[in-house]
C-alpha positions in Angstrom: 100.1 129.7 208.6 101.3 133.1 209.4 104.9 133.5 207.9 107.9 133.8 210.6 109.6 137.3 211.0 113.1 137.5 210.4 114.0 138.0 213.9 112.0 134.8 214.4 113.5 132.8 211.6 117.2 133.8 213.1 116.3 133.0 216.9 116.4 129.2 215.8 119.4 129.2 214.8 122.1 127.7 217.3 125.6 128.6 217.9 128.0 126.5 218.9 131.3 128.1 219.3 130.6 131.3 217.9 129.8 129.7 214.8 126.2 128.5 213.0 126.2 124.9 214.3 124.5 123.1 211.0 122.8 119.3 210.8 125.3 117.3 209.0 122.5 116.3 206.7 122.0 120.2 205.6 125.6 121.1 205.3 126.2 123.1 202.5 128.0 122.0 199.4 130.4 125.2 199.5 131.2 127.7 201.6 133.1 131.2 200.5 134.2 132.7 203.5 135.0 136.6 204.4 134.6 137.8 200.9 133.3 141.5 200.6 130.0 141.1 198.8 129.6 143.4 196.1 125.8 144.3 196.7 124.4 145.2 193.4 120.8 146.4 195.1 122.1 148.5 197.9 125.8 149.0 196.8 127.1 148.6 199.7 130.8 146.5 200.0 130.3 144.6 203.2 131.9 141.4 204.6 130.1 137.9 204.3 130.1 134.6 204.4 128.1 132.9 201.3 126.7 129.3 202.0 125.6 127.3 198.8 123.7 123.5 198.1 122.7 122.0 194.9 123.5 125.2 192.9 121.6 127.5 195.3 122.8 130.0 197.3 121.3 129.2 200.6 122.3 131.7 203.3 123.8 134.7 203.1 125.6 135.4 206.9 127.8 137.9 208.7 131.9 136.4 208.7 132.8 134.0 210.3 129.2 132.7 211.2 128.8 129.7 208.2 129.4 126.2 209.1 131.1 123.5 207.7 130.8 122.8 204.6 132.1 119.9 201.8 134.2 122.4 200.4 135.6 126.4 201.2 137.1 129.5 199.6 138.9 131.6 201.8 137.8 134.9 199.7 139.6 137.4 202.6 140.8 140.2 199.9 138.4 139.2 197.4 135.1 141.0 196.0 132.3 138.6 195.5 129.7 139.5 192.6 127.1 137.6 190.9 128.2 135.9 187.7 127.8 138.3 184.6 125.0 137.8 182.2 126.0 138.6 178.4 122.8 140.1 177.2 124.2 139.2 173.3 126.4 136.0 173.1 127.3 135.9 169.5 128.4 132.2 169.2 128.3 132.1 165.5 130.5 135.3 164.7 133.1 133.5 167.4 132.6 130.4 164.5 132.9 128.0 167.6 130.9 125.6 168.9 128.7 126.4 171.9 131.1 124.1 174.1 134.1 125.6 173.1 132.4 129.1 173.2 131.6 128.6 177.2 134.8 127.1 177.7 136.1 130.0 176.7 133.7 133.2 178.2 133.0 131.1 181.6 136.3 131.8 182.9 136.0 135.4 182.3 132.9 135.8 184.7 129.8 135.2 182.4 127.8 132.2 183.7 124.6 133.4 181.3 124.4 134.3 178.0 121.4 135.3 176.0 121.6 133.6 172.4 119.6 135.4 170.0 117.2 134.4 167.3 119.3 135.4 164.4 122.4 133.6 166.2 120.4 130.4 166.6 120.1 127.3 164.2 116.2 126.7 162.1 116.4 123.7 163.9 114.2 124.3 167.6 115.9 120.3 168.4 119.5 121.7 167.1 118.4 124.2 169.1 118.0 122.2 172.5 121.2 120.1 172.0 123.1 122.8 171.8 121.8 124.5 174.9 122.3 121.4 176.9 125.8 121.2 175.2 127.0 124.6 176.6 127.4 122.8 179.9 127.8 125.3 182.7 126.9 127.9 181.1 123.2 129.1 181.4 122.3 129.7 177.5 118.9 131.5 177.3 117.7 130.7 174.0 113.8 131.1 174.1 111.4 133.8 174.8 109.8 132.0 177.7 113.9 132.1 178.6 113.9 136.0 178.0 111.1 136.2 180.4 108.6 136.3 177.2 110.5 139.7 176.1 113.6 139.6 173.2 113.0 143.1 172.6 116.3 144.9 173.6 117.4 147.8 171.6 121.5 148.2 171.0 122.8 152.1 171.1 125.6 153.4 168.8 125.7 156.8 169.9 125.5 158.5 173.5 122.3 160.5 172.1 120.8 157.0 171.0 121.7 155.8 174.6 120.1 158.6 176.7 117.0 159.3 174.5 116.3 155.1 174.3 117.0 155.3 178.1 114.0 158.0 178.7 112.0 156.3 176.4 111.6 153.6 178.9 113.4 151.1 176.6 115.8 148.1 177.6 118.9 149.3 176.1 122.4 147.3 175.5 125.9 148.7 175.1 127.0 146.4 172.5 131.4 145.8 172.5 131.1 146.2 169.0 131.1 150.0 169.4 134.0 150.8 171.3 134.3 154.0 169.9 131.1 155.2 171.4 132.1 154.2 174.7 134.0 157.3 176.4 130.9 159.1 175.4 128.6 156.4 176.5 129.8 157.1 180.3 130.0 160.5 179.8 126.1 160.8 179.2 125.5 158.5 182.0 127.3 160.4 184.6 125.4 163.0 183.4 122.5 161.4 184.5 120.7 161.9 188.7 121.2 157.8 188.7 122.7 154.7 187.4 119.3 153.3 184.8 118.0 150.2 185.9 117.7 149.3 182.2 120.8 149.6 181.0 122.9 146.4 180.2 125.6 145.0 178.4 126.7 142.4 175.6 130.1 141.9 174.3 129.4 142.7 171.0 130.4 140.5 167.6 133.9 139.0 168.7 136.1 137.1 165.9 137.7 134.1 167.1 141.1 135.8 167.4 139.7 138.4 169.6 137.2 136.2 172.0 140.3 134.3 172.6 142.6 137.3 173.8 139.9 139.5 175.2 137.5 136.8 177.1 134.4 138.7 175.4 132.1 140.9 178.0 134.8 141.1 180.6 136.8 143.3 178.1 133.9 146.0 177.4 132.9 145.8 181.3 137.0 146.9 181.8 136.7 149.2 179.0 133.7 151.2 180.9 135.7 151.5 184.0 139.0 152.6 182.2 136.5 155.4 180.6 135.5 156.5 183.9 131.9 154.2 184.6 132.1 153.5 188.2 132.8 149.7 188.6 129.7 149.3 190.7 127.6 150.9 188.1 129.3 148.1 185.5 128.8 145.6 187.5 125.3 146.2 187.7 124.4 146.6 184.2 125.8 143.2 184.1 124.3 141.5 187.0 120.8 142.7 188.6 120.0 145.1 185.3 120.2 142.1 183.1 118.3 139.9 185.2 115.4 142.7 185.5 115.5 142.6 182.0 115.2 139.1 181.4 112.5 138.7 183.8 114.8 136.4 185.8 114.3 136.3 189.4 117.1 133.7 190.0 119.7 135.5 188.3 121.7 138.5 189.1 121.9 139.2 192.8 123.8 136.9 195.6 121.1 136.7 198.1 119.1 133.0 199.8 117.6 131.3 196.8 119.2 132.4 194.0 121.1 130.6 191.6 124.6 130.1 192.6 126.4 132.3 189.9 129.0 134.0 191.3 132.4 135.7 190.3 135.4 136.4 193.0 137.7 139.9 191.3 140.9 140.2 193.2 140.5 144.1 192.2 137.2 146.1 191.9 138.7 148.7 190.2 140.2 147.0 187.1 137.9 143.6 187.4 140.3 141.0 187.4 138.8 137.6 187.9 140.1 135.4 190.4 137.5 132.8 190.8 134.5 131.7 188.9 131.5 129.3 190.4 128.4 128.7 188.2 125.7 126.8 189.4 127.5 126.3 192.6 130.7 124.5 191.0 133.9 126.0 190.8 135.1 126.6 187.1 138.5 125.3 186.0 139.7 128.4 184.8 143.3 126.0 183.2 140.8 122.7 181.7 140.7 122.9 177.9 138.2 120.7 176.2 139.5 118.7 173.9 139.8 120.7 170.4 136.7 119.3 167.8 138.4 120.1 164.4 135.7 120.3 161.6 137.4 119.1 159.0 136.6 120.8 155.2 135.3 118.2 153.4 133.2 116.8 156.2 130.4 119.0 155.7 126.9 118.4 153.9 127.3 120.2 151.0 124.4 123.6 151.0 121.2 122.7 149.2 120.8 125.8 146.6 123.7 123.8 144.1 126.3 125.3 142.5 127.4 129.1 141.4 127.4 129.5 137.4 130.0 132.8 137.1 127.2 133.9 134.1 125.3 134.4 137.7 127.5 137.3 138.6 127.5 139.2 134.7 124.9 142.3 134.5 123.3 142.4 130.8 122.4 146.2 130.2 122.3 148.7 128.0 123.2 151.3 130.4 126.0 152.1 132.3 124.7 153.8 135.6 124.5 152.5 138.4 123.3 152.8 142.0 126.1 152.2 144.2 126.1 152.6 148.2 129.0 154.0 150.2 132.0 151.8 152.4 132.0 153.2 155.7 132.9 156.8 156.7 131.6 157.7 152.8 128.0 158.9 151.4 125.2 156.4 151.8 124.3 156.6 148.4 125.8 158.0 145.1 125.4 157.1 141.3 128.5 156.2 139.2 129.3 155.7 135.3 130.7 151.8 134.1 131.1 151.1 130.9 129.3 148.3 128.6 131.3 145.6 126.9 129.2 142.9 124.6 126.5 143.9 126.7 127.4 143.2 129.8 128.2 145.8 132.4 131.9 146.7 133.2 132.7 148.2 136.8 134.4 151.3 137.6 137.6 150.4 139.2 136.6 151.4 142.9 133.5 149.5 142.9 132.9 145.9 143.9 129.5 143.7 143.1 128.0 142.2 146.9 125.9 139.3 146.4 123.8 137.8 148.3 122.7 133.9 147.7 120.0 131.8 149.4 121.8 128.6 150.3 118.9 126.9 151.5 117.4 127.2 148.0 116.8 123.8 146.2 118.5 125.1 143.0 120.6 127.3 142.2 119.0 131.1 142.7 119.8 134.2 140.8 121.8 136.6 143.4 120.8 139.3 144.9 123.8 142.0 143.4 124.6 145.2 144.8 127.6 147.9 144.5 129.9 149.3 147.0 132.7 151.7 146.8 135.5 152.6 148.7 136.1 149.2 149.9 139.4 148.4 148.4 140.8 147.4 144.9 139.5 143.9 144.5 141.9 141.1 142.5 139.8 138.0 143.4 137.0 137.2 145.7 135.5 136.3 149.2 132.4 134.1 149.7 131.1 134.1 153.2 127.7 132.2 155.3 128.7 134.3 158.3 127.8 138.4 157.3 126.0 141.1 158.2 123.3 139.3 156.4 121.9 136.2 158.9 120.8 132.9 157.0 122.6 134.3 153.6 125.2 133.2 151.2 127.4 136.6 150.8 129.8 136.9 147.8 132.1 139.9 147.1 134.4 140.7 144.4 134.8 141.7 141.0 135.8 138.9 138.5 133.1 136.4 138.3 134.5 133.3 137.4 136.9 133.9 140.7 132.9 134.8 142.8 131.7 132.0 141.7 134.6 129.8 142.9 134.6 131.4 146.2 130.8 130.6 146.6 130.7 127.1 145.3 133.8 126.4 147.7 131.5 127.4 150.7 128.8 125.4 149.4 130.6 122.3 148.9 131.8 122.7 153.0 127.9 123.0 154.0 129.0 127.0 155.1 132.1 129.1 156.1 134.2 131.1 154.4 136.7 130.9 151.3 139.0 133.0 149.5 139.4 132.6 145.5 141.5 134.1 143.5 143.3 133.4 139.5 140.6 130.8 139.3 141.6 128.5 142.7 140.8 129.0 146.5 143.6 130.4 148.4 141.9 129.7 151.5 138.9 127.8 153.0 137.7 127.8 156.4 134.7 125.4 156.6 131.9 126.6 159.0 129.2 123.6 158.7 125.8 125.0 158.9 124.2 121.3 159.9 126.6 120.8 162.5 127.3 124.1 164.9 127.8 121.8 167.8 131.2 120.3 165.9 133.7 122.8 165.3 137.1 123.8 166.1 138.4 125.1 169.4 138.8 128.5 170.0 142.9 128.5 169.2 141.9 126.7 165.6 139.2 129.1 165.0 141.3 132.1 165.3 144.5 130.6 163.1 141.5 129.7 160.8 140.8 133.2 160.3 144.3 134.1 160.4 144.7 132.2 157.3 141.2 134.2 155.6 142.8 137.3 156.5 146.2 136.5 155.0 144.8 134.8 151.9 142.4 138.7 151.7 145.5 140.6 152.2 146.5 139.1 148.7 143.4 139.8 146.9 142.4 143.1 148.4 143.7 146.3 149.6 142.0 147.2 152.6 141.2 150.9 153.0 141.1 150.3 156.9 141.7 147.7 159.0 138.8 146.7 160.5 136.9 146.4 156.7 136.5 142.3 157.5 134.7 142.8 160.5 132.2 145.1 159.0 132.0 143.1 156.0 131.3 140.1 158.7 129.1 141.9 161.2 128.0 145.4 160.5 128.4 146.5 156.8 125.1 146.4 155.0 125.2 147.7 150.9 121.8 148.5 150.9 121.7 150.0 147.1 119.2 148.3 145.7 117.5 148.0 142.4 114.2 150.5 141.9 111.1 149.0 142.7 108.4 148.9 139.6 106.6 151.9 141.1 109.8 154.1 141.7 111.2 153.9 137.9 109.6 157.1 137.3 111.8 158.5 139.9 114.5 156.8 139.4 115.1 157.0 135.3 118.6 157.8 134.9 119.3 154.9 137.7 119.8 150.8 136.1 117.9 148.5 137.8 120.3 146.0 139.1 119.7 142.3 137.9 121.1 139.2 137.8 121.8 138.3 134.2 120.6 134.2 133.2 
């Protein structure tokens, strides 16, 4: 049968009243009326009425024109947008649970988030709990959920962005760059028109930060602030995205698509007055009860404990290969000195280890050097680091390494703080169990506590030196390969002694 024109489809409509008369039997389950719909495919602002039932949106009309309904928003004032769609969500780096972690970024607009491989448990039926767990929140976790693409390219650098962008690529703007972003909308306003495949992620947020920023919402104000039209933001996060993801129900407020949506009180600084996801209005005040992941709840890592004879270098030669802290050299090759054997560090160098902890025994690390990354007077051990699915250890005194390590072990993963011999601090991240951890409030006085326990073991040369150790900081001098030694003679090859 011959499908009906839209003229047609609107002629058998009645009015009763000046208003759509509607079967009692079809009444929608909400109605927002006279908001100005922020129209992500056209871009115009124009006044509507939006009807929604079982989590659809099922007519979009002119104001004034929906029927009753179970429930209404009187949105007069308000700008109605889809709900935004975190092309990054990195639950994990939050050290969260996936509850709390939607508790927390629903409010602040994002009703999908995209969970990436590396962010994800071994586990595909962890997996699937957890996804379920997130409640409102639509967590894409698979590739048939990333429309059989999880190819997305992240750009530090406005050259990065434009040339990725003319490559035909699906390019993020990650929040963990905010130093790139007033040159980020610089090169797009240098461009004819707003790319369809550009989107947005908010980037590795620390509990302490997630909780006072709200995650993507703070790098969507953060574009506008810098001059990024709020349209233009807006649709990075809505439609862009959903083109991306190969989601046709996502992105866009139009008949048949999934009832996402986000009322701002102000277009021009995005501040959220109402949030609906899957057609139910999110409590923006409800708290979920806090899940406090106690430290000696977790089951204990498999790979065994840390011997500090693990951490000693036996050589007979005191160069090494040492990589650069950020802002220095990448590589460089520095003098230490040998005592009994074993190698002594130069005083601004610190060993980086890296540990399997999945191992059945106790493994030989991985040990690499850094420099300019403070003067080290005990040691941090780490499961959550720039290096996914890894044990990380960093110090310089191994009996205090090997504390730290065997700390996180025993708590099946987090993060500790040794130093004299005893753990100043322990903040238990258990790797069996993402789904039961602390609030978002316990996470970030957790890390409080890491940071104040470092602070007495380290001098930080900047700031922000435990979030690239965490996220973005990758020592990558490594020991020459069998068939580089020729080249590399006057360099040691770095070992684990045992």
């Amino acid at each position: 049968m011959a499908g009906r024109t839209s003229s047609e489809a609107r002629s058998t409509v009645k009015s009763v009243g000046g208003r759509t008369a509607t079967p009692k039997s079809d009444a929608p389950d909400l109605v927002i009326r006279r908001a100005t719909l922020v129209d992500v495919t056209t871009g115009e602002l124009r006044p509507a009425d939006v009807c929604v039932k079982a989590g659809r949106i099922t007519a979009v009309l002119a104001p004034g024109s929906a029927g009753k309904a179970r429930s209404e928003i009187d949105a007069c004032g308000l700008f109605l947008a889809p709900g935004f769609i975190d092309m990054a969500a990195r639950i994990e780096t939050a050290m969260v649970s996936p509850q709390h972690y939607a508790d927390t970024v629903l409010p602040h607009g994002v009703t999908t988030a995209v969970w990436r491989k590396s962010e994800r448990p071994s586990s595909g039926q962890a997996t699937g709990n957890i996804v379920k767990a997130a409640g409102k929140l639509r967590l894409l976790s698979s590739v048939d959920d990333l429309g059989g693409n999880d190819s997305f390219v992240i750009a530090t650098s406005a050259g990065e962005l434009t040339a990725m962008l003319r490559d035909g690529l699906s390019v993020i703007i990650d929040g963990s760059y905010p130093q790139a972003l007033p040159d980020f909308v610089k090169a797009l306003k240098r461009l004819p028109q707003f790319p369809l495949s550009l989107t947005l992620s908010s980037g590795h947020c620390l509990p302490d930060t997630l909780d006072r920023e709200g995650g993507l919402i703070a790098l969507m104000q953060r574009l506008v602030r810098n001059g990024l039209a709020p349209l233009h933001v807006i649709k990075a996060a809505t439609i862009n995205a959903a083109i991306a993801l190969g989601r046709k129900d996502l992105g866009i407020v139009a008949p048949g698509r999934a009832a996402d949506l986000v009322l701002l009180d102000d277009l021009n600084d995005l501040t959220i007055h109402t949030v609906i996801a899957g057609g139910t209005i999110v409590d923006r005040t409800a708290m979920r009860r806090p899940v406090i992941a106690a430290t000696g709840a977790g089951v204990p890592l498999p790979c065994g404990h840390i011997e500090a004879d693990h951490f000693r270098i036996a050589t007979d030669s005191p160069a090494i290969s040492v990589a650069a802290a950020p802002g220095d050299a990448p590589y460089g090759q520095m003098e230490g000195k040998i005592r009994k054997g074993m190698l002594a560090l130069p005083d601004d160098v610190v060993m980086v280890a890296l540990i399997d902890p999945h191992s059945k025994r106790a493994a030989k690390p991985d040990i690499r050097f850094i420099s300019g990354f403070g003067r080290w007077r005990g040691a941090f051990a780490t499961t959550l680091s720039y290096a996914p699915g890894k044990l990380l250890v960093i110090g310089r005194a191994e009996q205090d390494m090997a504390v730290a390590a065997n700390s996180v072990i025993d708590a099946g993963g987090g993060m500790a703080v040794a130093a004299d011999g005893w753990v100043h601090a322990l903040m238990a991240l258990p790797q069996h169990d993402i789904g039961n951890r602390r609030s978002l409030p316990e996470a970030a006085e957790a890390l409080a506590t890491i940071r104040d326990a470092l602070a007495t073991v380290v001098d930080w040369p900047q700031p922000f030196m435990l979030f690239r150790l965490l996220t973005g900081l990758t020592p990558n001098a490594r020991p020459p390969a069998a068939n580089e030694a020729e080249d590399a003679q006057s360099l040691m090859p770095i070992a684990a002694a045992g």
